[in-house]
C-alpha positions, 0 to 999 in steps of 0.5 A, a space after each residue: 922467413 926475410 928471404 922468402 919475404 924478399 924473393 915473394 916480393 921479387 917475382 911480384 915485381 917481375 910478373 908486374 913488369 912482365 904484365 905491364 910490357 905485354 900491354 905495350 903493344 901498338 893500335 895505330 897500324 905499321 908502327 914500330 913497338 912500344 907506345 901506340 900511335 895516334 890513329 890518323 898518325 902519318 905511318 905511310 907518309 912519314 916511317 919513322 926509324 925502327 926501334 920502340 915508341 916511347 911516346 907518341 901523341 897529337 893529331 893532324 890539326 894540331 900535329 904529331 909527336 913521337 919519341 923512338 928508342 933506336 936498338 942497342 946496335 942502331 948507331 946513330 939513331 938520328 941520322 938513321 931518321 934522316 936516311 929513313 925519311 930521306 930514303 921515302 922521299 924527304 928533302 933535308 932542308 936545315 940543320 941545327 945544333 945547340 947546347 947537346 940538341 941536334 935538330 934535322 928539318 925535312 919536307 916531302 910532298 905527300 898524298 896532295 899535303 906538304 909533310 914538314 918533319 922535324 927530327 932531332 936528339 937530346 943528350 939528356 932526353 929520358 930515352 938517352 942518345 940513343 933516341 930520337 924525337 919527331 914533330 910532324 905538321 902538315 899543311 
């Protein structure tokens, strides 16, 4: 009977998990899987490397976040966020390194407004090394 109980609570779980990763999916146009973007979120000015949006917030007065789980064969996710941006336009204007974080200042004109992205990584981000961070401004 404690087996059945376990196994019960087993499948549970995973129809739980199944339902909660069906829900994921993205209203805010071209983005990449996972979290949904905001809706005036910058996707055609600003493409963000592939993989899934852990997380993703703001607007285009306050600015805009997002967290980006590169793939398990992505390799260096954040130099593959700088050829991403670089690639539509970007010029790299500085980068830092400091105590594991790794932070990439990029620019492009864009639609008549300057897009400023910063793009960086975290050894001890949630999303671990192999994801990469964004702030975004506009002016």
């Amino acid at each position: 009977m404690m087996r059945f109980d376990r196994l019960s609570m087993l499948l549970a779980l995973v129809v739980a998990a199944a339902v909660l990763l069906t829900g994921c999916g993205s209203d805010g146009g071209d983005a990449p899987d996972g979290a949904a973007l905001p809706k005036d979120f910058p996707t055609e000015q600003v493409p963000l490397v592939e993989g899934t949006v852990l997380t993703a917030d703001g607007t285009r007065a306050d600015g805009w976040s997002a967290t980006v789980q590169g793939g398990r064969d992505s390799g260096n996710v954040l130099e593959n966020a700088v050829t991403t941006l670089t690639d539509a336009g970007f010029t790299e204007s500085q980068r830092s390194s400091d105590g594991g974080q790794k932070v990439v200042i990029l620019s492009a004109e864009k639609a008549g407004a300057t897009y400023w992205v910063q793009v960086g990584t975290t050894a001890g981000a949630a999303g671990g090394g192999g994801s990469v961070f964004y702030q975004i401004s506009v002016d």
